[in-house]
N, C-alpha and C positions, 0 to 999 in steps of 0.2 A: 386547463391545469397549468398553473401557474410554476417559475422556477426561481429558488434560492440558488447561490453558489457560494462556498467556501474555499478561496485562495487562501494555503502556507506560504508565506514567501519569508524569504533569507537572504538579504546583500548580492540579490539579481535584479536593479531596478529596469534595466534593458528589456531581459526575459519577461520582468511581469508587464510593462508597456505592450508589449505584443499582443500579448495573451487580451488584455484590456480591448486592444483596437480588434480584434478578431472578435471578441464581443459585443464591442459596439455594431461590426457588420454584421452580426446575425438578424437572418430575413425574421426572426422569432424575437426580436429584441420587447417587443413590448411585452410578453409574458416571461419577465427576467422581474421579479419582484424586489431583491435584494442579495447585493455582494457585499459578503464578506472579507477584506483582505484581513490576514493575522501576519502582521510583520514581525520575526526576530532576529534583526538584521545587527551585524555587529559596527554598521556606520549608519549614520543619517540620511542615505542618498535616496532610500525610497520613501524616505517621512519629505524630505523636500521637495519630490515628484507632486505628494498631495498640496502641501505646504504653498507651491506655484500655482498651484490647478492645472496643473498638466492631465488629469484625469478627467476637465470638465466635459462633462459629455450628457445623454440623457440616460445612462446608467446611475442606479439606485448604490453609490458604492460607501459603504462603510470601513473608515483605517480604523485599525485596533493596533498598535503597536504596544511586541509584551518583551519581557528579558531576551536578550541572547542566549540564554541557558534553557529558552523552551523547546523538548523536540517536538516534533512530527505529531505524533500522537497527543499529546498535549493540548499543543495549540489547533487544533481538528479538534477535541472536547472542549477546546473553550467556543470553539464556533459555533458547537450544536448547543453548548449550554448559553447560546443568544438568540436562537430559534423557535419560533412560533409552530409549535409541532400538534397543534389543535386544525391545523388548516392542511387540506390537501393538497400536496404541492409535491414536486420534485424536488431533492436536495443534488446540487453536483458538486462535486469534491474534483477541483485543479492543481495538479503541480504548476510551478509558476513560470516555469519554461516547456508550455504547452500552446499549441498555437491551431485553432479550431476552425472549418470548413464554415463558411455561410451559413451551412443548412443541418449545423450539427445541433442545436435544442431543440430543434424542431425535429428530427429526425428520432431523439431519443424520446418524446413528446409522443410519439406515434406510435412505438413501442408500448409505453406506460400504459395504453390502450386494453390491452388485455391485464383486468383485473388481479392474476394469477399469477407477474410479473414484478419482484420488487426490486429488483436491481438491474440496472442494463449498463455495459460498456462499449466503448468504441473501438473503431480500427486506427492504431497506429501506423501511420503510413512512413515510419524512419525503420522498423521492424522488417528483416527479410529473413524468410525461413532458411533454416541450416541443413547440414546432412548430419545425421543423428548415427554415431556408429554401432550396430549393434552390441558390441557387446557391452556398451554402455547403459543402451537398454535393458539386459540380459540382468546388470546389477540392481538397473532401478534407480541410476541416477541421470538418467536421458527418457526422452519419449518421443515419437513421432505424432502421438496425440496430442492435441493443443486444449487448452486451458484446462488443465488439468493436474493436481497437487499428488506428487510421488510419494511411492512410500518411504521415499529419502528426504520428503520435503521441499521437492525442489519442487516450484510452479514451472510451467508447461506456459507459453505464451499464445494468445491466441492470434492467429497472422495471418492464415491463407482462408480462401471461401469466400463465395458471394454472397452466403443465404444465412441468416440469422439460426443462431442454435444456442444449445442450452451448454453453461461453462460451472466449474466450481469454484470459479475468482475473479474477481474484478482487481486488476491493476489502478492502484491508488493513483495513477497518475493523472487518470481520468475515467472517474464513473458516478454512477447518478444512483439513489436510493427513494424510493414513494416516501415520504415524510410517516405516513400512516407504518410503517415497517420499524421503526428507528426509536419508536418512545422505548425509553429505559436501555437504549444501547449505547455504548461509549469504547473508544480505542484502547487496545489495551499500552497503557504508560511503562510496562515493563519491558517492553519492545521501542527503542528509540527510533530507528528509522528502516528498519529491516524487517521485513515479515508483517508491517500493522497493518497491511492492505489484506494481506492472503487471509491473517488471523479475523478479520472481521469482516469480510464478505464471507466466511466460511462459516462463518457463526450467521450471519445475516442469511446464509443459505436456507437455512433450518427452519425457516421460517417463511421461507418463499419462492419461488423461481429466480434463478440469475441467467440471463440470457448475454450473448456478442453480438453487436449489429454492426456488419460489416458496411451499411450506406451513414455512421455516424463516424465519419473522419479528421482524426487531428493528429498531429504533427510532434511530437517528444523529442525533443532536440539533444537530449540527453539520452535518448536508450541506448541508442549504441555504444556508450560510452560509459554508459553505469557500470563500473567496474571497482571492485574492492583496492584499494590505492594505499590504505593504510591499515598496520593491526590494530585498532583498536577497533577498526569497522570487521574484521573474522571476528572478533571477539563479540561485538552485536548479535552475527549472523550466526555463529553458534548458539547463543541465547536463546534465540527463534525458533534455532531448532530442537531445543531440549524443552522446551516451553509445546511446543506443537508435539512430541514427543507422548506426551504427558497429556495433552489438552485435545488431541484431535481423535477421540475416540478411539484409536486404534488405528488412523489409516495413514499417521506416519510412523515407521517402527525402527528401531533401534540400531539395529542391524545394519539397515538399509542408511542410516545414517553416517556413522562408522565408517560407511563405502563411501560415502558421498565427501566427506572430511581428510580421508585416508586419499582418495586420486585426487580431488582438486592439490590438497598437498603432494605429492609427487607429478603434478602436470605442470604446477605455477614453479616448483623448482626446475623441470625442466626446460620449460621456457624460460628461465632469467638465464641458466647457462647457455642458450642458445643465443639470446639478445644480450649477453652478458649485463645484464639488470638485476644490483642487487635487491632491490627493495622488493624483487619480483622473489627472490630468493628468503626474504626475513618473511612474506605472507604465506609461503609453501611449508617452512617450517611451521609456523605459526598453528595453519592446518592442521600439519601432522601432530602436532602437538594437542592439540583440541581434538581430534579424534581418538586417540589414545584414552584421553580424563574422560572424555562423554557417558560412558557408564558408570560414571563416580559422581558427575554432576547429574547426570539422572536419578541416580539413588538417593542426592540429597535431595534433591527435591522433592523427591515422595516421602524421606525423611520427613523433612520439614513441615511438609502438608499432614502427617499421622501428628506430628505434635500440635499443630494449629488446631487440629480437631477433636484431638484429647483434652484440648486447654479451653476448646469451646463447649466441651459438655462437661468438663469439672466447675463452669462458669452457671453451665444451665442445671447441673444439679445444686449446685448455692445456695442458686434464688430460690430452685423450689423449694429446698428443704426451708428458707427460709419463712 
């Protein structure tokens, strides 16, 4: 079983160098069929890396550089829409500041093994388990459970454990899909950078086993520090959530959301007056702001979604009558 991979990269030409050279050591190098990089970098420095051949190596690598205005989601469908998805293969999807163990394709290679498997993720080793307060639990916007999607929408990370088990998400930062799983699937575009992992391995559930292998280890130089920094990115991450709201059958719910909107806003204010950090103080509002409107943007959207579908059968009675 052979493997594709799909690098996003963005004006990290450092980060993505690593990631590259940690591919080029993999003891699995030869069943690496083809890399994708999709650059939407807003300078030149990573079209110059290829431009030098600073990548020359015996990787299969393909530069696609698209707009600086592509997100996340985007440019991830333009990579599948360049994929040979007639051929059995593994697809792995890299954040570009992701830096992978020797023996990690091949490890996930050995997973794919059991036919009844269509997604597998690895162990981040920058990831350390927290202490979860209960009554954080108690609201549903905490778990001690790992990889696991709350009913407030919040993913559950998967961290501790030696022995491989079954998760309801794979973290986009690094995970792998059977090629055979993926025809006709694409990220959802209305999600810029927040939620388009949880929303489509969730959907990719549904259709298959999603497992965590704790001996496929790599390195996210940025988890620890993935941290909301500016409003415009609550303003994403509430979208994700009225979207999953709406889109997740029932197992994120309204309420529990609410909660989850409502204390991050009174925790993020309390922390900036403690570290007297305003900007820490404009994302607390911000929150509490957004969870206040959430059942007004919830409502339109099923608004909205009852006229789409009134206006698609005043379309399909037209025709017929025509």
């Amino acid at each position: 079983m052979r493997s594709s991979i799909i690098i996003c990269t963005r004006s990290r030409p450092r980060a993505l160098y690593k990631l590259i050279e940690s591919l080029q050591n993999q003891d699995a190098i030869s069943t690496i069929s083809k890399i994708l990089v999709i650059d939407s970098s807003i300078d030149n420095e990573t079209e110059s890396l290829f431009s030098k051949k600073v990548f020359e190596s015996q990787l299969p690598i393909s530069y696609h550089r698209v707009s600086h205005d592509y997100t996340l989601p985007r440019k991830r469908n333009l990579g599948l829409s360049l994929l040979n998805f007639s051929e059995k293969e593994i697809l792995h999807f890299f954040d570009d500041d992701v830096e992978l163990s020797v023996d990690y394709v091949s490890s996930i290679r050995a997973v794919f093994e059991d036919s009844n498997i269509i997604g597998v993720g690895g162990a981040d080793q920058n990831l350390k388990k927290k202490h979860v307060y209960k009554f954080l639990e108690l609201v549903g916007v905490a778990s001690n459970q790992e990889g696991v999607i709350l009913k407030s929408g919040v993913n559950t990370q998967n961290i501790s454990g030696a022995v491989q088990r079954e998760t309801e998400w794979l973290s986009g930062c690094a995970m792998s899909y059977a090629t055979s799983s993926l025809k006709g699937q694409l990220f959802d575009e209305r999600r810029h950078f927040d939620g388009e992992d949880s929303d489509f391995s969730y959907r990719m559930s549904k259709k298959g086993k999603l497992v965590w292998n704790p001996s496929s280890r790599f390195s996210h130089k940025s988890s620890m520090a993935k941290k909301v920094t500016k409003n415009h990115k609550v303003r994403y991450h509430f979208k994700h959530l009225v979207l999953s709201c709406a889109e997740f059958d029932g197992k994120v719910q309204p309420q529990y959301c609410f909660i989850y909107l409502f204390f991050n806003g009174l925790i993020s204010i309390a922390m900036s007056l403690k570290r007297f950090r305003i900007l820490e103080t404009r994302i607390g509002i911000s929150y509490l702001f957004f969870s206040f409107i959430f059942p007004l943007a919830l409502a339109q959207y099923f608004f909205a979604k009852k006229i789409q579908s009134l206006s698609k059968k005043s379309n399909s009675d037209t025709i017929d009558t025509k």
